[in-house]
N, C-alpha and C positions, 0 to 999 in steps of 0.2 A: 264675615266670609270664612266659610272653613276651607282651610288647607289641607290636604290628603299625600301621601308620595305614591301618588301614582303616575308620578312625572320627576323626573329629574330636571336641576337638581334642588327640588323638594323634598330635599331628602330629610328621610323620617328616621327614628331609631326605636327597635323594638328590644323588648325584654327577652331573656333568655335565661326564664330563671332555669339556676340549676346546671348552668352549660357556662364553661369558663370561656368569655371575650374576648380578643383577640388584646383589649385594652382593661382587661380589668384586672384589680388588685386585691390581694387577700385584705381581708376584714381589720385582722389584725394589725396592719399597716398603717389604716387610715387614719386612725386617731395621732397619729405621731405627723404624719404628711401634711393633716390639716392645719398644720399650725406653722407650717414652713411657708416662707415669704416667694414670690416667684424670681426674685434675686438670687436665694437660697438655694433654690430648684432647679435654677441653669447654674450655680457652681456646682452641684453633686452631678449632676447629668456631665459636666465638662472635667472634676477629677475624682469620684468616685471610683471604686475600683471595680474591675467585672471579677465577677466570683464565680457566675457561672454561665451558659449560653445552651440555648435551643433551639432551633427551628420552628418557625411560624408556617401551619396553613393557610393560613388566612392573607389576602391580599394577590393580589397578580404578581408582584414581586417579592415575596416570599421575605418580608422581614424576617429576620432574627429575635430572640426576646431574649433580652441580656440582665441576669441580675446583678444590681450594684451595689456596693457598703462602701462608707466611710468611718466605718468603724460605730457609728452610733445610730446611721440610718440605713437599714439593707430595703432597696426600691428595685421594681422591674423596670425595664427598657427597652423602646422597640429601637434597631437598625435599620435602616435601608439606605445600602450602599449603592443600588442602579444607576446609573448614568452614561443610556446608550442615547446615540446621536443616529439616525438614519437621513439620507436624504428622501427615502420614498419609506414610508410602511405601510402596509395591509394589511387589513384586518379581516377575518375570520366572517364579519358582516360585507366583506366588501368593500367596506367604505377604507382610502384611499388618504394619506396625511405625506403632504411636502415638508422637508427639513424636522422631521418626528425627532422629539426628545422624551427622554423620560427619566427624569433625574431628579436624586436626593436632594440635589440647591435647590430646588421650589418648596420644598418642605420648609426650607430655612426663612426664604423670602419670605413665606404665604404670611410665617410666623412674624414677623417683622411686620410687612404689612398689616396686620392684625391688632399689633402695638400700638400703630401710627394713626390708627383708627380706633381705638378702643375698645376691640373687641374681641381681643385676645383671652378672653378667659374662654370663650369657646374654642380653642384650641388648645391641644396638649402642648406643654413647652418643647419646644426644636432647640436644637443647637448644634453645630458639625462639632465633629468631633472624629479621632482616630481609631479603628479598633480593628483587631488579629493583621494587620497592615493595610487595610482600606478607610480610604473614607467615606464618613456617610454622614446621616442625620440621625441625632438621638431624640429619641421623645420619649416623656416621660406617661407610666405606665396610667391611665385613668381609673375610676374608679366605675364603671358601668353595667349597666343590668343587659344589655340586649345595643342590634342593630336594628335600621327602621327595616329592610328586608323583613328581619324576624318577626317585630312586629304586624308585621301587616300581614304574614302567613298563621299568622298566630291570632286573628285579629283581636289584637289588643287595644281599646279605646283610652285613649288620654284622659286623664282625669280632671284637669282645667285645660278648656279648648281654647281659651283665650292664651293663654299664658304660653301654650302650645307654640300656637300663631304668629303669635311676635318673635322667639324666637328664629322660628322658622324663616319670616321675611329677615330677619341679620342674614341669615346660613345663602336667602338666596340673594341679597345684595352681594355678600362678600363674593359668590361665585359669579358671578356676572363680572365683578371688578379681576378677577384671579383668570378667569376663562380656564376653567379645569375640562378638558375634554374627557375625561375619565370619573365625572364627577357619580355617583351611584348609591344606590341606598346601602348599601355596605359603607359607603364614607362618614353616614352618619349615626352616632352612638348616644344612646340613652343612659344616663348617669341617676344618683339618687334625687329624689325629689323630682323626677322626670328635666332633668341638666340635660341640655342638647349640645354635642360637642361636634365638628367636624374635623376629619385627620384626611388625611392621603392627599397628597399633592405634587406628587412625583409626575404628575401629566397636564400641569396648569402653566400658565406665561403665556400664553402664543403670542405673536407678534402683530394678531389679527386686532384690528383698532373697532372692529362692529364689537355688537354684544351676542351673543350667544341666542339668550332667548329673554329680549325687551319684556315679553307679557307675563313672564312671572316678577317684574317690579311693579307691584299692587300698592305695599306699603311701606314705612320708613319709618325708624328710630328716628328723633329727631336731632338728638345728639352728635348721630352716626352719618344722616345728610350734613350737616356741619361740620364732620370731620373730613367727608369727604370734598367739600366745599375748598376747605381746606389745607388738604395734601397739597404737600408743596416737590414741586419734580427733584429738586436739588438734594430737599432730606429723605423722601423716597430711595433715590440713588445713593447717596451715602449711606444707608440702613442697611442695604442690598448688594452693597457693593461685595463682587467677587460671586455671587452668585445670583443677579439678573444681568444682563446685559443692555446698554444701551437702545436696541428696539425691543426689547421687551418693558423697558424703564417708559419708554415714550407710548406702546401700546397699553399700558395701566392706565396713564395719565389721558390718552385718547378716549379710554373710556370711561373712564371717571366720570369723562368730561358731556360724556354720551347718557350718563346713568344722573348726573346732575340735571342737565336739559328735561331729559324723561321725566324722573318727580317737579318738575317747574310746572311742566304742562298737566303735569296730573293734576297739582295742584289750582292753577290757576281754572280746570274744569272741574272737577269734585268737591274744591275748598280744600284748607289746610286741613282739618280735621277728618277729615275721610280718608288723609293719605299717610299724614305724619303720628306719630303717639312720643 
């Protein structure tokens, strides 16, 4: 089956050679980054020092891009310190959201989340942290060629579509389990060797216990249905704690629980092998 993003969130990431990403890192960095443990990479993100700061166009919430040193590793990092609470918002579409949030702690959970599942290396490392007196979430800068957006205006063809694929069913379990109402081909970034990574998560949790959209779970890691099998509500909440709240701890686990059933059923009509890898 090929996947396309022409639907969120299918989100795809395209190349932009030539055009610096919102998440990318000069050349000369990388060889030094590579070799940093991600133990490593949340203490420099948590006491690294900021050396310098920018503004970001990129994003609806206008990260920040902050450079850090600890004297032997100087790295980028994005900010985003948002965290408005609405009872009503409206949007620009029209469309209408009770109790609206849009907050930097989902970036932190999403991260956590992602751990507990194994599939944190498609995200950039999160961690809160303090900076010019707000708080927010810092993430550490990626190394990427493009967003799927770009690619797709650009059309740029993957080079193994299988490999593509699979990815891409992690990108849309993990959103289905997150419920990011803000999920968009801009969320998803193309790295070397075509690395699919997803960032932004300042508008995911909802409290809402459905899924989103059931028919983009086609297929499954089978590691990943296992981990999810497996989430446990107790060390979810303790992961999270301080920034998911109790119905949004229970709405994860509601669907989990909704996304486990769905591959049961797929499985028991398709066969394992048509849904799992």
């Amino acid at each position: 089956m090929r996947i396309t993003g022409t639907r969120c969130p299918a989100l795809v990431v395209a190349l932009v050679l030539g055009l610096t990403s919102l998440y990318c890192v000069a050349a000369s960095d990388q060889a030094a980054d590579s070799q940093l443990t991600k133990e490593q990479v949340k203490n420099f993100l948590l006491t690294a020092k900021v050396i310098k700061s920018r503004d970001s166009s990129t994003g609806i919430t206008h990260p920040l891009r902050l450079t850090l040193s600890d004297g032997n590793i100087t790295h980028d990092a994005s900010f985003q310190s948002v965290d408005e609470h609405k009872n009503l918002e409206e949007f620009a579409s029209g469309r209408m959201e009770m109790n609206f949030t849009d907050s930097y702690k989902y970036n932190i959970a999403a991260y956590a989340v992602a751990e507990l599942l194994g599939v944190d290396d498609m995200l950039p490392v999160y961690v809160p942290r303090k900076w010019s007196g707000r708080s927010g979430s810092l993430s550490w800068w990626l190394p990427v060629k493009m967003d799927e957006e770009q690619r797709l205006k650009k059309k740029i063809e993957v080079p193994d579509q299988d490999a593509w694929n699979k990815q891409m069913y992690r990108v849309r379990v993990f959103d289905q389990l997150v419920y990011d109402t803000d999920a968009n081909l801009t969320n998803v970034l193309i790295g070397e060797d075509w690395k699919v990574y997803r960032v932004d998560f300042t508008r995911a949790f909802r409290t809402i216990k459905t899924l989103q959209r059931p028919t983009d779970l086609v297929r499954c890691d089978r590691q990943l249905l296992a981990k999810l099998k497996a989430l446990d509500r107790a060390q979810l909440a303790a992961q999270t704690k301080g920034f998911l709240s109790k119905a949004e701890v229970d709405a994860v686990m509601a669907r989990r629980d909704k996304m486990v059933q769905h591959f049961e059923q797929l499985i028991a009509k398709q066969g394992e092998d048509q849904v799992l890898y």
